[in-house]
N, C-alpha and C positions, 0 to 999 in steps of 0.2 A: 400606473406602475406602482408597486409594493415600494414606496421606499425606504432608506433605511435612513432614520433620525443620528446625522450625527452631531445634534448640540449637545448629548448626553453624554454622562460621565460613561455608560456602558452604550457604543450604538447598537443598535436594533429596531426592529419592524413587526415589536408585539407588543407593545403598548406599555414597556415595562414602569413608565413611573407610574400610572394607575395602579399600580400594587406594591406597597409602599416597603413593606414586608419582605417581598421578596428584592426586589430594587436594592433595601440595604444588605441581604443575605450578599447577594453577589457582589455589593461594591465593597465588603468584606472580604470574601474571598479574592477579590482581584487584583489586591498588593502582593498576596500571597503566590499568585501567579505569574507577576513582574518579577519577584524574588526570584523564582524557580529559573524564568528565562535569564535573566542576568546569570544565574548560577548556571545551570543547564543549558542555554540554549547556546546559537551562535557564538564561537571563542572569537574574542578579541574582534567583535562588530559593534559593539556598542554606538561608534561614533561614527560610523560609514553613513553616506546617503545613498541609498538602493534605489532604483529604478523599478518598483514595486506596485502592483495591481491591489486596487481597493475596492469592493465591492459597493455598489450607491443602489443598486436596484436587485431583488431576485427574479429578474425576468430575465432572458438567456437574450433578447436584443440587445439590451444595454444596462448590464451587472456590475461594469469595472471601470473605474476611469485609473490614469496611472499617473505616475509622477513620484520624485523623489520626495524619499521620506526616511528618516532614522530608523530601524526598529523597534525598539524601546518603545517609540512613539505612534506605531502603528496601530490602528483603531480596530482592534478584535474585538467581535462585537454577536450576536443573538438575532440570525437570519432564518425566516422559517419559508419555504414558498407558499403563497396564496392557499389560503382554503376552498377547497372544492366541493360545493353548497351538494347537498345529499351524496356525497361516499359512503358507500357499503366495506362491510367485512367480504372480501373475496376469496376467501378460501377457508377449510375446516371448519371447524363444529358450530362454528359464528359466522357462517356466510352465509350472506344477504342481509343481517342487521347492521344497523346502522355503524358508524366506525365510530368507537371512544373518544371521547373529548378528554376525558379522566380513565385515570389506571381503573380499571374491575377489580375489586379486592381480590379475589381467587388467583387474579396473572401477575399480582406485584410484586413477587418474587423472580419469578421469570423473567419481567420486564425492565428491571432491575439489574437482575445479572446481565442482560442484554445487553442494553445501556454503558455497565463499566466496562463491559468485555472491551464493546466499540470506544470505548473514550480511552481505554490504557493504553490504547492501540498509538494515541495520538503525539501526547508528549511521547514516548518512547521513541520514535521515530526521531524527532529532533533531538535526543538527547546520544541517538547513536550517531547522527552524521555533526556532533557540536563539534570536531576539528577538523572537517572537512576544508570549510574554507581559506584553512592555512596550507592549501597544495592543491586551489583551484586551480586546472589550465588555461581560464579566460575569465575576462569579469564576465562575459555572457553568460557562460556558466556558473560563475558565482554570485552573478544575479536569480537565476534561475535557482539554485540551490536555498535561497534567500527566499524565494516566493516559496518552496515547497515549505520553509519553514514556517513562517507566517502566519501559510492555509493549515498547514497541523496544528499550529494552538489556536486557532478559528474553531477547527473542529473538533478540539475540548470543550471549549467555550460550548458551542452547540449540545454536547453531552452534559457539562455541569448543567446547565439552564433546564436541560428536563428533569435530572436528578434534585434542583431544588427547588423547581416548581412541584413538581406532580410524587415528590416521597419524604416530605418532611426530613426528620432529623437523621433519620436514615440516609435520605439523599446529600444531606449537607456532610456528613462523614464519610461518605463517600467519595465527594467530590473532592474533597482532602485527602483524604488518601491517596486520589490519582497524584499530586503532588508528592507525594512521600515516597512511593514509588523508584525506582530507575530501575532505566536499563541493565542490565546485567549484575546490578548490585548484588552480592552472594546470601545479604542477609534481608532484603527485601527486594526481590525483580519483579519485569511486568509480568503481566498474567500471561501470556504467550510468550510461548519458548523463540519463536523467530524473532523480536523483540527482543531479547535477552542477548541477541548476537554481535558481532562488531560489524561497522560498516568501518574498515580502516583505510579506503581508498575509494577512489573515482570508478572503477569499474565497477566495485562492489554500489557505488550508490547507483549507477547507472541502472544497474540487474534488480539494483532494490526497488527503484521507483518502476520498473518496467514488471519485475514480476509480483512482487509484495506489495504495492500500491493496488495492481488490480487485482488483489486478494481483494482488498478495500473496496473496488469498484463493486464486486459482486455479494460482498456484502451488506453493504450499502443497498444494493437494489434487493436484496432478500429482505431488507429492514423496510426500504421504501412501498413495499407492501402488504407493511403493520395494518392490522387495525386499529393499533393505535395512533390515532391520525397524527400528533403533535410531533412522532416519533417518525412518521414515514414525511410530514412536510421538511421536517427537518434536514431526514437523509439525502431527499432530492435535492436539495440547494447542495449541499454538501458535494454531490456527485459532479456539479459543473467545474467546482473547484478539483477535484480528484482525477478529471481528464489530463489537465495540464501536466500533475506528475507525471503520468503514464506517457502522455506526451516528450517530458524530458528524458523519461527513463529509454525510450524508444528510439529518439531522435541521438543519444547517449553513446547507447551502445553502435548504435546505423554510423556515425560517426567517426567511432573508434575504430570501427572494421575499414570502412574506406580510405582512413589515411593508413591502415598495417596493409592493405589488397595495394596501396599505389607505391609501398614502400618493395613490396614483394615483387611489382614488377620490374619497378626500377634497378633493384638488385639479380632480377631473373633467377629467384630461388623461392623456393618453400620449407628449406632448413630453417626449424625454429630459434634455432644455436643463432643465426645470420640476421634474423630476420629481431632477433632481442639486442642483437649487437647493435643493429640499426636505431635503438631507441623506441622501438614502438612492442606492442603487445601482439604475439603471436596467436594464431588462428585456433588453434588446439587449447592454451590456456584460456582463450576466450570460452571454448565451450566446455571446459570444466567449470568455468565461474557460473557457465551458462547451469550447469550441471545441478551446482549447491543450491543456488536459487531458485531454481524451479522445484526440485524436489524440500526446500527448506519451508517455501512457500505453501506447494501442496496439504500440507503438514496442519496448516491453518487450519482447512475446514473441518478439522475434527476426524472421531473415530469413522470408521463406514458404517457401521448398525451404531445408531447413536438414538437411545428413546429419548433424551433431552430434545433429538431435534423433531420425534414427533411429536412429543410435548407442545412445542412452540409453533409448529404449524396448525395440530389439531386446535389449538388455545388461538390463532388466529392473528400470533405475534410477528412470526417470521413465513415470508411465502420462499417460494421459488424465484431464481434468475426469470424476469419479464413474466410471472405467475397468471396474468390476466391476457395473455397472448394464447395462452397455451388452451389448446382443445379435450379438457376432459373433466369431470364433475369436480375438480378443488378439492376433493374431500379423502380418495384418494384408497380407500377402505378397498381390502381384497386386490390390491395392485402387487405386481413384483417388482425390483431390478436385482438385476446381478451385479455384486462386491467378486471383487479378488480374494485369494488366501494362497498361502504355500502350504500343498502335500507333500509333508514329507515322505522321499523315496532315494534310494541310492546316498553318494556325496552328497549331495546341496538338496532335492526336490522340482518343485517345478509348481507352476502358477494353474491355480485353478477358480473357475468360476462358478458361483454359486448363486442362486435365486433366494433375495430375502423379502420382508413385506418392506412396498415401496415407503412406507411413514417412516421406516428404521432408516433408510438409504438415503434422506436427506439432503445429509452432507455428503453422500457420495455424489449425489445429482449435480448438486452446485459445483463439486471440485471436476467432475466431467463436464459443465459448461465452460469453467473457468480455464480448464487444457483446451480445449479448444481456440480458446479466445486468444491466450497465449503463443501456443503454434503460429496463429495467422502474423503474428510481428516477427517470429522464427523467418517465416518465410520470407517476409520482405526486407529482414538483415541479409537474408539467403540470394535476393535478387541484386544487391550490393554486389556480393563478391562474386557473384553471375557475370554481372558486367563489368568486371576487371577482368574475365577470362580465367577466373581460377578455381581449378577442380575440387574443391571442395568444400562442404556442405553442413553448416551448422544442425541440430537434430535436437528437439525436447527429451530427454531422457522419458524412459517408460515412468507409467506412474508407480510402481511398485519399488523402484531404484531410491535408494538411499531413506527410507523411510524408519519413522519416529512415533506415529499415532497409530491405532487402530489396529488391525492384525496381520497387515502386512510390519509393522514394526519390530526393528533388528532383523529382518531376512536378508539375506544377502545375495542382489539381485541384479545383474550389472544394469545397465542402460541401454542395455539391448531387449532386456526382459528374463534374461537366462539368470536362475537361481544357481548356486556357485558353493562350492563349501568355504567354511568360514578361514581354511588356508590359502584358497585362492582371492577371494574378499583383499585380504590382510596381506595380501602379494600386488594384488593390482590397485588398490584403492587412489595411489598417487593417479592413477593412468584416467582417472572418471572423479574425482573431487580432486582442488587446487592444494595443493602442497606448501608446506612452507616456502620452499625455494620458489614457488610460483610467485606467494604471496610476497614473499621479500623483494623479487625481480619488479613485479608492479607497482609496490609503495618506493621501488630504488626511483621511479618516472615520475615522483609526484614533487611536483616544485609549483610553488604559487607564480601564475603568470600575472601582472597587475597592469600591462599597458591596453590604453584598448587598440580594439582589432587585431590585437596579437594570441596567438595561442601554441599553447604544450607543443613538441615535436609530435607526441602519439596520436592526436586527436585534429580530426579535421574541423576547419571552417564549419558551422550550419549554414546550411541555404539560404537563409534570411535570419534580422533582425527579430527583434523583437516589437510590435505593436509597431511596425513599417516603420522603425527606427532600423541607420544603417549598421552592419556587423561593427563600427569603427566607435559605437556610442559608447557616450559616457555612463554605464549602466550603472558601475560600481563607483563614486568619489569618496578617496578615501583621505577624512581631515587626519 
């Protein structure tokens, strides 16, 4: 097995004191990064013992051992998986050559922006959910909340390491900079705009890790089919850890619906008035939360005709969702798909589709894998309130609803797909995104629960523990 050395100051499982150079670059950089967490990360966790997952191998039989640990003191560390002796470039203008070991002068720019895009991604994340834990509804969950932090400045760590391995002084400024950074800061934010947003409650983190996490999953796996080999060993380790978000975010939401569907019958109503009175989160606010985050998220993959992202597939940097699954020449030349656009006509217009070259639609490909993928946990929150008996049915908004990139951006489109004029928009918008008053109603349920095996009025029980520990465990001890 790969494993990972943790007698070092930084662990890892790439030989890092043999280059001595680098070794000091980052154990330079890595006070700088304890700063940032103490400053930015988890409020007022410093001294808690978390029941926390540590990686010891990147093999997917046995990667994690667990046990309590402080976070300050958890061992973020430089995990690549295994190299896989003659890989090829798989797709565009460099497939079937061999895969880089080294950036190619010609793509270090690209590779580059690539690189920060995915690592701004990382602290940003913990820096929106840092007061979370002061209005966890269970230490499961605020253990949970606990690991997703962790695995995000893990997967910093993963982006610095190639930025100051493979781009000199460039890369080392770089990697600074992701520290200077924050979240919605006005005079420095991240590079993405979903990033820049607040996650101010538990539902909001739930939707975030269920829908904006597996942003992350598929882009990850667009990465993990670099040519750049250092870049795609990387993303795949990275990916094992990014399941369990999406896990929490899933499990999150599945949760919150099951204890509002058993509050609904016990009351034998579907007034949301009755059903808020009761303490818990109503079915309708649920899918406008559902609403923001799916369409906030979409937003990610960029413009629909976007030549950057043929740039980087023809360049052999970035493939397709599962790219070597797929049946047809990788190269791609003379291909179509059809983008959306609103024609304007009448009040509002209406949505039309149009045939572009498939190298421009990239990032539409991926953000159509990515709704797909999405919908299928739609559905299985959907078989929850199936099986309480109650009529009605959570729905991904269309893809064109509330949009910010590319050329569906600013139309106003409900969630059904119907284009609207901008006074009907501006009349229904509380009725399809969450409202203040929703917002207020939500964060009014958010009280830290601290005992174990106890939790929130709004949120149910999880079906089990964690690592076949019982739901009653000590996950969270707080000195």
């Amino acid at each position: 097995m790969s494993a990972i050395n943790y007698s070092e100051k930084i662990p890892n499982n790439v030989n890092l004191s043999e280059d001595k150079t680098l070794q000091r670059a980052l154990e330079h950089w890595q006070p700088n990064y304890l700063q940032w967490w103490s400053d930015l990360g988890p409020d007022g966790s410093q001294n808690f013992d978390v029941y926390l997952r540590t990686a010891v191998s990147v093999e997917p039989q046995g990667w994690a051992q667990f046990g309590h640990v402080k976070m300050p003191d958890y061992r973020w560390g430089i995990f690549l998986n295994p190299k896989e002796e003659g890989r090829q470039v798989n797709f565009g203008e460099h497939k079937g050559e061999a895969a880089w070991q080294d950036v190619p002068g010609e793509h270090r720019a690209n590779l580059r922006r690539i690189i920060v895009t995915q690592g701004d991604t990382e602290p940003a994340s913990v820096e929106q959910q840092r007061h979370l834990g002061l209005t966890a509804p269970s230490q499961y969950d605020l253990r949970n909340l606990f690991q997703v932090n962790v695995e995000e400045g893990r997967h910093l760590w993963a982006m610095v390491y190639l930025l100051h391995k493979y781009f000199g002084r460039d890369g080392r400024e770089e990697a600074d900079a992701m520290l200077e950074r924050h979240s919605g800061d006005a005079d420095n934010p991240r590079i993405l705009g979903a990033f820049n947003e607040k996650t101010p409650d538990w539902l909001s983190f739930y939707m975030f890790t269920y829908f904006t996490d597996r942003d992350g999953k598929f882009q990850l796996c667009a990465l993990a089919e670099s040519g750049f080999d250092p870049l795609a060993r990387t993303t795949k380790f990275m990916l094992t850890e990014e399941a369990h978000h999406m896990f929490v975010g899933e499990s999150g939401v599945s949760r919150v619906i099951a204890r509002t569907c058993e509050v609904m019958n016990q009351l034998k109503t579907d007034d949301p008035a009755k059903i808020r009175a009761a303490g818990v989160i109503d079915l309708p606010t649920i899918q406008r939360y559902l609403n923001f985050h799916f369409s906030v998220t979409i937003d990610l993959f960029g413009a629909d005709e976007s030549s950057n992202a043929a740039i980087f597939y023809n360049s052999g940097l970035k493939g397709r969702f599962e790219e070597t699954k797929r049946e047809d020449d990788h190269r791609l030349h003379g291909r179509t798909y059809k983008v959306l656009g609103v024609e304007k006509a009448g009040s509002g217009g209406q949505l039309v589709e149009r045939e572009v070259p498939l190298l421009n639609a990239l990032n539409e490909v991926l953000r159509d894998d990515y709704i797909k993928d999405s919908i299928g946990g739609v559905n299985r929150w959907n078989k929850v309130i199936e099986k309480a008996g109650i009529p009605f049915r959570l729905v991904a908004p269309h893809k064109a609803f509330n949009r910010r990139i590319g050329t569906l951006a600013g139309a106003n489109v409900t969630p059904q797909g119907q284009v609207v004029s901008t006074e009907e928009w501006a009349a229904r918008h509380d009725d399809w995104l969450p409202s203040a008053e929703d917002r207020a109603f939500v964060a009014s349920l958010m009280g830290r629960v601290v005992d174990a095996g106890k939790f929130a009025n709004w949120i149910a029980p999880p079906v089990m523990g964690i690592n076949r520990q019982p739901i009653d465990f000590d996950y969270v001890r707080f000195n």
